[in-house]
C-alpha positions in Angstrom: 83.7 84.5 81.0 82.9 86.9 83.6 84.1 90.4 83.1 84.5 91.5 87.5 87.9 92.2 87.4 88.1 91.8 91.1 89.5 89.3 93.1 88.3 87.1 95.9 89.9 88.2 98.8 88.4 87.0 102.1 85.7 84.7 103.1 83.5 84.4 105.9 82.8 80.9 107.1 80.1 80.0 109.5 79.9 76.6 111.0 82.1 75.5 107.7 79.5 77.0 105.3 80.8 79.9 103.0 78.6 82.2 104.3 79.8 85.6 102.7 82.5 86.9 100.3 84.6 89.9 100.2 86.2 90.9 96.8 88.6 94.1 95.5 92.5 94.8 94.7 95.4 95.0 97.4 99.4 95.7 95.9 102.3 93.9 97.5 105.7 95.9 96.9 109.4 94.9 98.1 111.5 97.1 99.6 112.8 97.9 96.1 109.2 99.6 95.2 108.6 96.2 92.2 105.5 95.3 92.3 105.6 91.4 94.1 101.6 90.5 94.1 99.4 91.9 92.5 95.1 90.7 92.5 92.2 92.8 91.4 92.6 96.4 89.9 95.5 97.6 92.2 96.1 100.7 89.3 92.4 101.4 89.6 92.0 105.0 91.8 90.9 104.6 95.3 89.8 107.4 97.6 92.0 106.6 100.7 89.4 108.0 103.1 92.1 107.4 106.6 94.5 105.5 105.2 95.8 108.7 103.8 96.0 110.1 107.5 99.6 109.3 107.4 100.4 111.6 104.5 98.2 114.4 105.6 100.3 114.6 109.1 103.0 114.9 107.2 101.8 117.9 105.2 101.0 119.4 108.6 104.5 118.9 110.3 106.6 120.2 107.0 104.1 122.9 106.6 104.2 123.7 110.8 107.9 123.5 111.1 108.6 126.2 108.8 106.5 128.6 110.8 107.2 130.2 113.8 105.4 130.1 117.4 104.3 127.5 120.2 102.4 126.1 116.9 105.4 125.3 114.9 106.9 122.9 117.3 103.7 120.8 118.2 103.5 118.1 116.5 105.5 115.7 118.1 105.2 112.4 120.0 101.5 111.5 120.6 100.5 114.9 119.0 101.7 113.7 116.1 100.2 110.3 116.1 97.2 111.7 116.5 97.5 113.8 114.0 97.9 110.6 111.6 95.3 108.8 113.4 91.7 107.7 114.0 91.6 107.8 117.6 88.7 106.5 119.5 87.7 109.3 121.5 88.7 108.4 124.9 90.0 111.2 127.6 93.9 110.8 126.8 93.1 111.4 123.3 90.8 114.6 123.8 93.8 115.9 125.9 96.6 115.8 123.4 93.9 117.6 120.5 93.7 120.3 123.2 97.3 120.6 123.9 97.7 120.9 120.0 94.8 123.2 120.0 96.0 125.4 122.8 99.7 125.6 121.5 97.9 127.2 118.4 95.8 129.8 120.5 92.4 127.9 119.4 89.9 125.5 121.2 87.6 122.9 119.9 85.6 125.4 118.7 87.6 126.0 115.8 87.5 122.4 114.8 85.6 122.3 111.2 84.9 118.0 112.2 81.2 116.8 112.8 80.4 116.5 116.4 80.3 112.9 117.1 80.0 110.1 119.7 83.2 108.7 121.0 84.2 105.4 119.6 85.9 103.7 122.6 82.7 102.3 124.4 83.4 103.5 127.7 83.7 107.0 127.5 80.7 106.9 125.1 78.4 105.2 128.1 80.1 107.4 130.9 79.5 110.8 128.4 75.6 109.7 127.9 75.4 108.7 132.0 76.3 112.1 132.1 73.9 114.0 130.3 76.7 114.8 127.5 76.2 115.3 124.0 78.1 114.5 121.3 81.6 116.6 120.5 83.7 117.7 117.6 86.5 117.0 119.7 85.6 113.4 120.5 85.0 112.9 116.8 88.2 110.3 115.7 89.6 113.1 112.6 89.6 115.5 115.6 93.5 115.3 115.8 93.6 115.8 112.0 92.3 118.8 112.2 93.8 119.9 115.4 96.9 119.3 113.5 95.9 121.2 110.5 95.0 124.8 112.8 98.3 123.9 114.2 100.2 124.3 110.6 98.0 127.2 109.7 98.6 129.2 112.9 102.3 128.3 112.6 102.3 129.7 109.0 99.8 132.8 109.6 97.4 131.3 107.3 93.6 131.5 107.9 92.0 129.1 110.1 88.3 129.6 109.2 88.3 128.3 105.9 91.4 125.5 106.2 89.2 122.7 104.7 88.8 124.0 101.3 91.0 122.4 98.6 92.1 125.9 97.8 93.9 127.0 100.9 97.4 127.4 101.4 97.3 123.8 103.7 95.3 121.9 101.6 97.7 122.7 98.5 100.1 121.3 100.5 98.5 118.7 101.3 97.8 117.4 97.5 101.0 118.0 96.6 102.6 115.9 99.4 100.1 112.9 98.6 100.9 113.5 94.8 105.0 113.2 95.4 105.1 110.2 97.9 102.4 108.3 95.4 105.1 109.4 92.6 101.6 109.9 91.0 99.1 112.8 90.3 95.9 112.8 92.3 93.1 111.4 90.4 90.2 113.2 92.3 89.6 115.5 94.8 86.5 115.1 97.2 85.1 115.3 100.6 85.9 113.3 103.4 83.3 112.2 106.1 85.2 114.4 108.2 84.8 117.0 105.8 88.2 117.5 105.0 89.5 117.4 101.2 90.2 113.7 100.4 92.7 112.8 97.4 92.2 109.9 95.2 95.1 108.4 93.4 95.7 104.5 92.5 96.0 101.6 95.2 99.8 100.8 93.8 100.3 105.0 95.0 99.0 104.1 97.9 101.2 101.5 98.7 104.0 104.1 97.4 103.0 106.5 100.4 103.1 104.0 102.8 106.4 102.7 101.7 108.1 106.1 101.5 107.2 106.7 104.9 109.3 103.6 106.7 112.2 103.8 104.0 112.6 107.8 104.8 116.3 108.7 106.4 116.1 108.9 109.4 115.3 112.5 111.0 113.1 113.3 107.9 109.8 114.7 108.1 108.9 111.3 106.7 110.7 109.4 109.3 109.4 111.2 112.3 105.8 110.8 111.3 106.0 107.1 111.2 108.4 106.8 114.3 105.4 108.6 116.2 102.8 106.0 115.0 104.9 103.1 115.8 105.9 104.6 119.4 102.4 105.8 119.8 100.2 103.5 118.3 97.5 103.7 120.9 97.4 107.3 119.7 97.0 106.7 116.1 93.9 103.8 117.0 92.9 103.3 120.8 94.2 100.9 123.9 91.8 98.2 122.9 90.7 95.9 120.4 91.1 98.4 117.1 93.1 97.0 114.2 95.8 99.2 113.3 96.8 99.9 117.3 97.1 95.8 117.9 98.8 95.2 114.2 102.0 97.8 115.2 101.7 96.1 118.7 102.2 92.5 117.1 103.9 92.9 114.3 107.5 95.0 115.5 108.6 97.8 113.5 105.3 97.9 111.0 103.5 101.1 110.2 99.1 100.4 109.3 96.3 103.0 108.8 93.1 101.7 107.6 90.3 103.9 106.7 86.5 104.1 106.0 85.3 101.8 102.9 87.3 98.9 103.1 90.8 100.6 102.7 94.0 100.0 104.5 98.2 100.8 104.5 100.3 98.3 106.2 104.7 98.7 105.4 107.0 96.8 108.1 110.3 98.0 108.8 112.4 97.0 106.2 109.3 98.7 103.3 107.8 95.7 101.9 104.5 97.1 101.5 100.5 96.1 100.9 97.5 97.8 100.2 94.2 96.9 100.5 90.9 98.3 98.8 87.7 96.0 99.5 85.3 96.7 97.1 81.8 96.3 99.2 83.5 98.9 101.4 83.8 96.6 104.7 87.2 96.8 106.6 86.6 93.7 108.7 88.5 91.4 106.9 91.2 94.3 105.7 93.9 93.4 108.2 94.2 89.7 107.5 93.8 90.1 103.8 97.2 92.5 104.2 98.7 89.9 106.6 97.9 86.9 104.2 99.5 88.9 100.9 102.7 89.7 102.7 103.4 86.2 103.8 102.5 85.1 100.0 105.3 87.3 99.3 107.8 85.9 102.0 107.1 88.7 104.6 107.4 87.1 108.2 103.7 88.0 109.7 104.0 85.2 112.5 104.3 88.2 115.0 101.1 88.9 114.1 99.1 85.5 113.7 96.5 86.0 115.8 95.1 88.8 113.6 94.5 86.7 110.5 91.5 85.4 112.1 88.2 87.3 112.8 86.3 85.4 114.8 82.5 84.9 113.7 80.3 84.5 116.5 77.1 82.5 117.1 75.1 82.7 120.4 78.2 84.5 121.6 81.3 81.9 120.5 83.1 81.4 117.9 81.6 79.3 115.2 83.5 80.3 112.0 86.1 83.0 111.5 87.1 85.7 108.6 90.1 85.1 106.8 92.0 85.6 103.7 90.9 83.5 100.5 93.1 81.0 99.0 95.3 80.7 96.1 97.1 84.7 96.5 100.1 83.4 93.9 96.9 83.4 91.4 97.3 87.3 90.8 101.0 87.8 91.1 102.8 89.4 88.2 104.2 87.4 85.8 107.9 86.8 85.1 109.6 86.8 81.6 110.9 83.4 82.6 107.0 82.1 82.7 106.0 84.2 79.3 
């Protein structure tokens, strides 16, 4: 018996040939917080990478609101969406990280992000046409940390060292991740962006995700994922990325995926996936969440056009990405079936 405790999640089918396999753990939860499906090691840590975006936005707007200034009132709207997002670097984004930047009496130059190539395709061709390099601003964290200088300068903290674990911010931060998970963090590293990243299980993941959409309304909570779900070209990009077109289809629904084959999804009413791929590709992360919701009774038909990923040959489709079969094969076990 084999002893890979992970499950089949998604396969990739080429001209009906099997032609690659994703495995790892996702965590369905009702609106209850019980546990509904369960496949893989969904207790396992995780290191949320931007799926944690969400959490760390919400660190910044408790932690800005009780300051004072231009900087304490910022996040707001598309600021804040942003600030909980992985933007793709095109010009409307670059000007709400400088409005945020400016409110706090900083530029750019006080972001502690890599410099980096836009994602959005575009700008990235129009930027090289014209003889310009790459940009911490551009950089898709960019309104993370724009967010973070904002909290700091609201609070009078230091701004030059906000990225390590031990400032004021970053405290914060943990201990915001730690009480929405309703779990302690596991492990504390570096993110590509190089901001502190916080591990804790997949099933406190979920938790995070879950406390967001079932805040009361007017909570710090609540307004964080109101400005993703009003803003959600502000938290991805106006075409083609995952988390933008999944609170576009599917009404009400709060999703933030993140580097390594990671993603969030809750809908309005809190039932709640998440998703950790073990290989580390996202590609097939937004129909794996899709297909474990509707295994647990979650209307997703909003959103059926996103359980498909299209695999291409010569330029058509030939094949597609989509969830493996038989989800009920890791869901939790009832005393009734004992």
């Amino acid at each position: 018996m084999s002893t890979f405790p992970y499950a089949e999640l998604a396969r990739v089918v080429r001209n009906g040939f099997v032609e690659s396999r994703h495995h790892g753990s996702v965590v369905v939860l009702d609106p209850s917080g019980e546990v509904t499906l369960a496949a893989g090691v969904p207790d396992e840590p995780v290191l949320p990478r931007s799926t944690l975006k969400p959490v760390q936005a919400l660190a910044c707007l408790t932690a800005a609101t009780a300051g004072t200034g231009p900087a304490a009132t910022t996040l707001v709207g598309p600021a804040l969406a942003i600030a909980a997002g992985s933007h793709t670097g095109d010009d409307r984004h670059v000007a709400v990280v400088r409005d945020v930047l400016a409110a706090a009496g900083l530029t750019e130059d006080a972001l502690g992000c890599p410099v980096d190539w836009p994602e959005d395709e575009p700008t990235r061709e129009r930027m090289i046409r014209d003889g310009e390099g790459r940009q911490r601003i551009r950089m898709n964290c960019s309104g993370k940390h724009a967010a973070m200088l904002a909290a700091c300068a609201a609070r009078s903290w230091s701004t030059a060292d906000y990225l390590d674990p031990a400032h004021p911010l970053q405290r914060e931060v943990a201990a915001t991740v730690a009480r929405l998970a309703g779990t302690p963090v596991t492990t504390v590293a570096v993110d590509g962006c190089g901001a502190p990243l916080f591990g804790l299980p997949l099933t406190g993941l979920a938790r995070t995700f879950q406390a967001l959409v079932r805040a009361p309304k007017g909570s710090p909570e609540a307004r964080v994922a109101e400005a993703m779900r009003q803003h959600p070209e502000y938290v991805g990009g106006w075409h083609g990325h995952p988390n933008t077109d999944l609170m576009r289809a599917l009404r009400g629904a709060l999703a933030k995926g993140g580097a390594e084959g990671v993603l969030g999804v809750a809908t309005a009413d809190g039932h709640t996936v998440a998703v950790k791929v073990v290989d580390g590709s996202p590609r097939a992360t937004t129909a794996i969440a899709l297909a474990a919701l509707a295994a647990t009774g979650v209307a997703v038909d909003g959103a059926a056009g996103l359980r498909r990923v299209p695999v291409l040959g010569g330029g058509e489709p030939v094949g597609a990405i989509t969830a493996a079969p038989d989800w009920t094969a890791g869901r939790p076990r009832t005393e009734k079936e004992d």
